[in-house]
C-alpha positions in Angstrom: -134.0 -89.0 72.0 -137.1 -90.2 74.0 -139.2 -92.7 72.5 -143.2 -91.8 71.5 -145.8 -91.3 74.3 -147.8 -93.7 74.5 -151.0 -92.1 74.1 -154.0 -93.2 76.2 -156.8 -92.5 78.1 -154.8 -89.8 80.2 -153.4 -88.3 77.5 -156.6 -87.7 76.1 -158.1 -86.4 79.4 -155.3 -83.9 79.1 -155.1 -83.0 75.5 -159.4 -82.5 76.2 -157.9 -79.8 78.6 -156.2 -78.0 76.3 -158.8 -78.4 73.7 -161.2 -77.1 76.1 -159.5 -74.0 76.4 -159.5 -73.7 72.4 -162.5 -74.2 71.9 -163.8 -70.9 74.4 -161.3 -69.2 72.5 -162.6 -69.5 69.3 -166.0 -68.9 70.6 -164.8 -65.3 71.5 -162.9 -65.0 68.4 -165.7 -65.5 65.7 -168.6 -64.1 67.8 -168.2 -61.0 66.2 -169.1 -62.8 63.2 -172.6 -63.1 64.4 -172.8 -59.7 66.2 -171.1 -57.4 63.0 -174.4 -55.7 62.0 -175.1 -55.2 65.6 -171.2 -54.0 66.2 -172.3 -51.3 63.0 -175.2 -50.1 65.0 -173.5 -49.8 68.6 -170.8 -48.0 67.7 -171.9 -46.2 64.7 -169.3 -47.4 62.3 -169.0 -47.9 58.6 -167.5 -50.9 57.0 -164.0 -50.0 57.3 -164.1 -49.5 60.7 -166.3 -52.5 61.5 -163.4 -54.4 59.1 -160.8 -53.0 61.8 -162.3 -54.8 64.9 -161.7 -58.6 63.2 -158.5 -57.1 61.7 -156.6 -55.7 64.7 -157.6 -58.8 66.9 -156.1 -60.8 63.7 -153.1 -58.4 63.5 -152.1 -59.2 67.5 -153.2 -63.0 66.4 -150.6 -63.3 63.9 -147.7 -60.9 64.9 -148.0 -63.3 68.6 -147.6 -66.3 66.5 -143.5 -66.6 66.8 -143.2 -65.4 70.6 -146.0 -67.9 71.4 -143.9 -70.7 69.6 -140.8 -69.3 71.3 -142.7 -69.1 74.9 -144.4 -72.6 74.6 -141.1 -73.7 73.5 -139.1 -72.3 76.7 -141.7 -72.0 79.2 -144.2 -75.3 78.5 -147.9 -75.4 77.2 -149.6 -75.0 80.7 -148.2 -71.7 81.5 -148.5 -70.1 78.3 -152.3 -71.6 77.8 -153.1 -70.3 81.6 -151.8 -67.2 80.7 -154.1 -66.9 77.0 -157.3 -68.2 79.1 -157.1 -64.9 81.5 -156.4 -62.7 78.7 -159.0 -63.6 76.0 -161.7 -64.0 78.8 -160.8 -60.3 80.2 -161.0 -59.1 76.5 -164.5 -61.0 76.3 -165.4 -59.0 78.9 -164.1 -55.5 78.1 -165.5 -56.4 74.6 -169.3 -56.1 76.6 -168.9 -53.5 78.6 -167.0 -50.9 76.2 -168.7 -47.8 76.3 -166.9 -46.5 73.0 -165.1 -47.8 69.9 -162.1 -46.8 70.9 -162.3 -49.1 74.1 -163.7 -52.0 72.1 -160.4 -52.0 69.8 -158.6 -52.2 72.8 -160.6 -55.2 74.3 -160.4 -57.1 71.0 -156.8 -56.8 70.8 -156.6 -58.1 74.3 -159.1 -60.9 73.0 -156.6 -61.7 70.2 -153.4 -62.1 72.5 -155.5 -64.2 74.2 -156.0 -66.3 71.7 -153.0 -66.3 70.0 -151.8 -68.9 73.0 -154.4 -71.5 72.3 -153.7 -73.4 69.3 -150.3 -73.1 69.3 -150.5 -74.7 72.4 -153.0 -77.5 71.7 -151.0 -78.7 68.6 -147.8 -79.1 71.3 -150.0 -81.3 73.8 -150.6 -83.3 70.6 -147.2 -83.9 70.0 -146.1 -84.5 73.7 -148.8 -86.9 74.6 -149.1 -88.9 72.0 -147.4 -91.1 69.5 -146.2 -89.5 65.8 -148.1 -91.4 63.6 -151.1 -89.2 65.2 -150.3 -86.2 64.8 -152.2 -85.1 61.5 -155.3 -87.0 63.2 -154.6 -85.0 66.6 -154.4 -81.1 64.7 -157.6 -82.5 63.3 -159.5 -82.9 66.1 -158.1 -79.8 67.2 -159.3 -78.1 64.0 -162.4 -79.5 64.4 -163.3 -78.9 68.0 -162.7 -74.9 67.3 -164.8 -75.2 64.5 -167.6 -76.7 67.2 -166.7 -73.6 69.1 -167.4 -71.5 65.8 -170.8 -73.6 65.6 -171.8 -72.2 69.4 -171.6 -68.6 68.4 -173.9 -69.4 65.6 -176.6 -71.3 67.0 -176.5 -70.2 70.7 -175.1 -66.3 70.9 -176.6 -65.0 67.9 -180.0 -65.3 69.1 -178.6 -64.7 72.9 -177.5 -61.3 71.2 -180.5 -60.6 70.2 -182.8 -61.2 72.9 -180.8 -60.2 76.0 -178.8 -57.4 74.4 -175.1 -56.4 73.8 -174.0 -56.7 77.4 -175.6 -59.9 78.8 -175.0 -61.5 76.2 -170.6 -60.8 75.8 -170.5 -60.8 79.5 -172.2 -63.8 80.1 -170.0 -66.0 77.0 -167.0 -65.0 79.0 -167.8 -66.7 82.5 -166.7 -69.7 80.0 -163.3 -68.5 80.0 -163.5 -69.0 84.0 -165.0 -72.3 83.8 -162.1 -74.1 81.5 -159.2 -72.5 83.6 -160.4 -74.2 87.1 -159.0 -77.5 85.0 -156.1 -75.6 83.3 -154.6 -74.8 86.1 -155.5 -78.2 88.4 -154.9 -80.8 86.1 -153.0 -79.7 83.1 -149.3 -81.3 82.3 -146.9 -80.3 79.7 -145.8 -84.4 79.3 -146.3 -87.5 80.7 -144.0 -88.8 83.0 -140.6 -89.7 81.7 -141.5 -88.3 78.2 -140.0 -85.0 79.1 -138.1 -82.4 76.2 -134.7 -83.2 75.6 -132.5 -80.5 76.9 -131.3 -78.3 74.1 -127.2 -77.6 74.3 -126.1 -74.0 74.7 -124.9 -72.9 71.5 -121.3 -72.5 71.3 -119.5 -69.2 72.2 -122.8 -68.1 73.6 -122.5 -66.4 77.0 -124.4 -66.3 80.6 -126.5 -68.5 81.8 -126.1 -72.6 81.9 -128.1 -73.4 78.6 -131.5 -73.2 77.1 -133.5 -76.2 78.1 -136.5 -77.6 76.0 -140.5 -76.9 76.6 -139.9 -77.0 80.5 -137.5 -73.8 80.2 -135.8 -75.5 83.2 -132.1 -74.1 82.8 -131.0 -70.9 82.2 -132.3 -67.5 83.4 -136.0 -66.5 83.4 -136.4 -66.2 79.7 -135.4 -66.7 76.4 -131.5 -65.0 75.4 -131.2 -63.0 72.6 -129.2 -66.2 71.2 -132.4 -69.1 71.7 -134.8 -66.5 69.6 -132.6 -65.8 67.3 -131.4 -69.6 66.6 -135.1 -71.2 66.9 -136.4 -68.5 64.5 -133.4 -69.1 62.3 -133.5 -73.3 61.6 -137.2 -73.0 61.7 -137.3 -70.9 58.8 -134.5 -72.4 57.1 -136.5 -75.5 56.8 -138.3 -75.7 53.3 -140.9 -77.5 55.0 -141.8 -74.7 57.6 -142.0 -72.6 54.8 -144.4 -74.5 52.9 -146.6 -75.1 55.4 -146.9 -71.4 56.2 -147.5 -70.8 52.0 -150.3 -74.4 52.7 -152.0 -72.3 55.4 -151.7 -68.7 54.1 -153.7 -70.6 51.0 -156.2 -72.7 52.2 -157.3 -71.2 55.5 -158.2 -67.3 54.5 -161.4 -67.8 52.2 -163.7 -68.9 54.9 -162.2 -67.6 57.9 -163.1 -63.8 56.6 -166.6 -65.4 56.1 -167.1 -66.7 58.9 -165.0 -63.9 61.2 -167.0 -60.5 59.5 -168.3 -60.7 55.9 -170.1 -64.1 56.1 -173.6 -62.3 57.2 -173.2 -58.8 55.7 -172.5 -60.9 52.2 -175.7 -63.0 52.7 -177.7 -60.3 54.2 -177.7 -57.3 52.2 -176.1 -58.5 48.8 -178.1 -61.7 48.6 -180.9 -60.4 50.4 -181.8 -63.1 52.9 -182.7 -63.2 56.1 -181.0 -63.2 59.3 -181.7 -66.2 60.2 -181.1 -68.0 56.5 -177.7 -66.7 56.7 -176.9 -67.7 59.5 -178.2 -71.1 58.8 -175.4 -70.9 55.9 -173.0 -70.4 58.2 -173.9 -73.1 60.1 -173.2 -75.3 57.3 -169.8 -73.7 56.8 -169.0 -75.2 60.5 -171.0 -78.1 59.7 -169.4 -79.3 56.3 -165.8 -78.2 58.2 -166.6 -80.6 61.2 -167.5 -83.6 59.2 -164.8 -83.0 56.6 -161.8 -82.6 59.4 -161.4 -86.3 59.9 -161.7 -87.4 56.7 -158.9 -84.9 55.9 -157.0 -86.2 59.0 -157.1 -89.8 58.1 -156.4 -89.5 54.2 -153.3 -87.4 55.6 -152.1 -89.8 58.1 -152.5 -92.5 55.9 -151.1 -91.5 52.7 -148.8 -88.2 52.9 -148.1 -88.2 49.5 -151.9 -87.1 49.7 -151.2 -83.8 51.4 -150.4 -81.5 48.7 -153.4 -82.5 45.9 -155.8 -82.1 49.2 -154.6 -78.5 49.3 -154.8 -77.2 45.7 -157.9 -79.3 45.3 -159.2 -77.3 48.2 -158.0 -73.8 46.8 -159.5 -74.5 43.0 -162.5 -75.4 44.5 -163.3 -72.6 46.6 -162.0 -70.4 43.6 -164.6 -71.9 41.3 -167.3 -71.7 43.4 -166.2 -67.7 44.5 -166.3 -67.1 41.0 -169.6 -68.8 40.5 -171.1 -66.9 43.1 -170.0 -63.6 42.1 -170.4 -63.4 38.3 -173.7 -65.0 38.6 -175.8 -62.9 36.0 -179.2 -62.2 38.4 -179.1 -59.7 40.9 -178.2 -62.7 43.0 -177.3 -66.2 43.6 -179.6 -68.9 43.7 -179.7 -70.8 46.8 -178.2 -74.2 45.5 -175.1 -72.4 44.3 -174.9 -70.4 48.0 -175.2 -73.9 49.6 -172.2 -75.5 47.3 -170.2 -72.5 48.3 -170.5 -72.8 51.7 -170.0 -76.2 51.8 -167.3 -76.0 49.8 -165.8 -73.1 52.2 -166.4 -75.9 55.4 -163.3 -77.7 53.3 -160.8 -74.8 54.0 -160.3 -75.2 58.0 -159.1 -79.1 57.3 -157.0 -78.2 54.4 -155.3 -75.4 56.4 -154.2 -78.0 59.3 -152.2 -80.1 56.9 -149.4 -77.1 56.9 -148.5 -78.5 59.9 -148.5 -81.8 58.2 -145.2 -80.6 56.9 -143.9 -78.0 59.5 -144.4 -81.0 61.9 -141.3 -83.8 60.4 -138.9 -81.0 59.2 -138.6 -79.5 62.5 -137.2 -81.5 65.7 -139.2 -81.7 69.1 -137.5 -78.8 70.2 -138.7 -76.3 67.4 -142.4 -77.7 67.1 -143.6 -74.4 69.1 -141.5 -72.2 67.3 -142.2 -73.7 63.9 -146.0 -74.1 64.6 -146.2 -70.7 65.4 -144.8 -69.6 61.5 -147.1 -71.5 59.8 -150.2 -70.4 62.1 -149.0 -67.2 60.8 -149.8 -68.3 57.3 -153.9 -68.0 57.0 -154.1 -65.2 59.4 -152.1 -62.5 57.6 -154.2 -63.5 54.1 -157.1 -63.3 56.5 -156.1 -59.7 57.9 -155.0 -58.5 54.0 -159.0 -59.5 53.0 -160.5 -58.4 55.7 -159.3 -55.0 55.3 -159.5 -54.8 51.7 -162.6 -55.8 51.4 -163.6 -53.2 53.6 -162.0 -50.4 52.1 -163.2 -51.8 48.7 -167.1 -51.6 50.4 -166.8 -48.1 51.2 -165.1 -47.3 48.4 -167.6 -49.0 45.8 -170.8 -48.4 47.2 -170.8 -51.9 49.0 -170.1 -53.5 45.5 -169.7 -57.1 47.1 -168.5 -58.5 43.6 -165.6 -56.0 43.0 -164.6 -56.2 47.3 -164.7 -60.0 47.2 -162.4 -59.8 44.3 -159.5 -60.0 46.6 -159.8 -63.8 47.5 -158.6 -65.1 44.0 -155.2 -62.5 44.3 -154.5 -64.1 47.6 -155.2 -68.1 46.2 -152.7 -67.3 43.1 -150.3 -65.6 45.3 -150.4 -68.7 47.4 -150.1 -71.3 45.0 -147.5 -70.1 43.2 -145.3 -70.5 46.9 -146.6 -73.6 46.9 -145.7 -74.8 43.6 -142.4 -73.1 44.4 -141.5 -75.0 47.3 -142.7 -78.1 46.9 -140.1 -79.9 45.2 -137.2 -78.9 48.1 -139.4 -79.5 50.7 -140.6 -83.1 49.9 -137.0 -83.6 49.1 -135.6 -83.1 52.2 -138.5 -84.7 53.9 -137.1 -87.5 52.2 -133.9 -87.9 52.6 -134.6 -87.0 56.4 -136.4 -90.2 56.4 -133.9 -92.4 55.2 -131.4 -91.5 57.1 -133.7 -92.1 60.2 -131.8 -95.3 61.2 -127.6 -95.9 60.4 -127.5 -98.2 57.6 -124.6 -100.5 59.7 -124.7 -101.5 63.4 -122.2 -103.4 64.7 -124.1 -105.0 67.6 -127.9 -105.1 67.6 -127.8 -104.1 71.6 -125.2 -100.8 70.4 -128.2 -98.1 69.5 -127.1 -94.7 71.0 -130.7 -94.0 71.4 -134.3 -96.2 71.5 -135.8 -95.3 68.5 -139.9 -95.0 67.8 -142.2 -97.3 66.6 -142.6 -94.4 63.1 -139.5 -93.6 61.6 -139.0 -89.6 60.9 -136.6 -89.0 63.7 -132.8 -87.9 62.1 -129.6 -89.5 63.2 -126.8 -87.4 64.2 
């Protein structure tokens, strides 16, 4: 078992990279959230429809999230993020010049396979590049440099939109996704020199090939047998920890992502009546408040684990408190001070979503961090998709009654921390005991390790 990376300044010129590539991603992913009204108009759609556009490109998002862990897994981070650049930039650009709504389904779904290979693929370059003890800090950063990218559509392609027009403005974003793959594809590496995945054995009884080697996908045939999916899938999920961090993400994540993504600006626009331009300074402040709170998250986490789990409920019953403020307010609506608590109270949910990976990360061995990863991830996204089209459908069906549509988010947080509450206990458990049996209680000889073992313990014997 290969000791820690050492970090550095070339890991982070690489990680930046990667990060780089996230970050375009993102900005193609939430700029219909600036652009919905305008979406309505275009293609002369109702809410549900509009609803379908964020919820199909979140649909392909989450149902990538397992082969994306399995393909980073197999094939490495630069091919699979090389591959994601090329499709979310050709779905940008589909997205503009879509003559129907028909075609502009299609380019967003594109969009969303797209971006399914980004994060996924960051959070490995975190874990290949640079020592254990920072990785919460590293999905962070991560977090919070998408977040920047949700910040760009705000400030820069809102006002783009609106001055150039539909076309110009979608076409011109996705000469972005040109720009970060000239570095992808130059100076991108899975992992540093010498730090390479450890090969992992063929499983016993299995047949063809010559084994199924780690990230580098090396050994054995051009893909992934039947046997590697099924066995990856299967001691990912067995892990109470994987399965936590998907219930820590489905939770925390979904409240301001559907805010942000569609509703955000409809919400503020026509139910609280402000302006354009006031709502989309609130969502600024969503992006904002997320940005400054994503390190503060990351250091508490990396410093204290036992902080992890009150950072997520905390998270949950505050956003549920100020929902419920918001939408039982007794005037026709909400005062600005309580708007501005909510949002930055929503800017709390992208940091609080990362530490799921906080616990996905130690129950799962290097060889499973894509696949593993790639469940959690699934987590916000399919509580985003479940709002998103509810919400909608509740819209249309109520006469845009925001209060009865918005309903939804407090179903979702209960359902959530209930799996929470539920899985806790094994999970921290095994976490545990993995930890203590990190290093064999006798040695005979201090020379006689099988293996050099990291500076941060969390690594199991055999």
């Amino acid at each position: 078992m290969p000791a820690d990376p050492p970090g550095g300044g070339k890991a982070v010129a690489v990680w930046s990279i990667g990060v780089a590539v996230y970050f375009v991603a993102v900005i193609f992913r939430t700029s219909l959230g600036v652009a919905g009204l305008d979406a309505a108009d275009r293609f002369h759609v109702g809410a549900s429809a509009l609803a379908t556009f964020s919820l199909l490109q979140l649909l392909v998002y989450a149902g990538m999230q397992i082969p994306v862990g399995l393909m980073v897994d197999r094939l490495g981070t630069k091919k699979v993020l090389t591959l994601g650049a090329v499709l979310f930039t050709v779905g940008q650009l589909g997205f503009a010049l879509s003559p129907s709504y028909g075609m502009a389904l299609a380019a967003r779904a594109l969009l969303g396979c797209g971006d399914a290979m980004t994060f996924i693929s960051v959070l490995r370059l975190g874990t290949r590049w640079f020592p254990a003890r920072r990785g919460p800090l590293m999905a962070q950063l991560a977090g919070l440099v998408g977040m920047a990218g949700n910040l760009v559509s705000t400030l820069v392609l809102a006002p783009v939109l609106h001055g150039v027009g539909w076309t110009a403005a979608f076409a011109g974003s996705a000469v972005a996704g040109l720009v970060v793959l000239v570095p992808l594809v130059l100076f991108l590496r899975d992992h540093p020199e010498g730090y390479g995945p450890v090969p992992v054995p063929r499983a016993a009884g299995a047949s063809g090939g010559s084994g199924v080697s780690g990230a580098s996908g090396a050994s054995g045939g051009s893909g992934p047998s039947g046997g590697f999916v099924r066995r990856q899938i299967r001691e990912s999920w067995a892990e109470p920890g994987t399965r936590l961090g998907l219930w820590v993400h489905f939770t925390t994540q979904f409240p301001a992502m559907v805010f942000l993504l569609l509703w955000g600006m409809p919400f503020l626009v026509e139910a609280q009546g402000l302006s354009r331009t006031t709502a989309g300074g609130l969502l600024t402040l969503v992006v904002a408040s997320n940005m400054a709170l994503g390190l503060v998250y990351g250091q508490l986490v990396g410093r204290r684990q036992s902080a992890r789990i009150p950072l997520a409920l905390g998270t949950v019953a505050l956003t549920a408190l100020l929902w419920a403020a918001v939408l039982v307010y007794p005037g026709a609506r909400a005062p600005m001070g309580l708007l501005v608590a909510l949002c930055l109270a929503l800017g709390t949910c992208g940091p609080a979503s990362m530490i799921g990976f906080d616990f996905a990360r130690p129950a799962n061995p290097p060889e499973r961090q894509g696949t593993a990863s790639g469940i959690t991830n699934m987590g916000g996204f399919i509580a985003s998709m479940t709002t998103l089209l509810t919400v909608g459908v509740l819209l249309d069906a109520t006469g845009d009654n925001y209060r009865i549509a918005f309903s939804t988010v407090f179903v979702l947080e209960a359902v959530g921390v209930v799996s929470i509450l539920r899985l806790r206990p094994r999970a921290l458990a095994r976490e545990a005991a993995r930890h203590r049996v990190t290093i064999p209680v006798q040695e005979p000889e201090p020379v006689s390790r099988a293996w050099p073992l990291p500076e941060t313990a969390g690594r199991e014997a055999p």
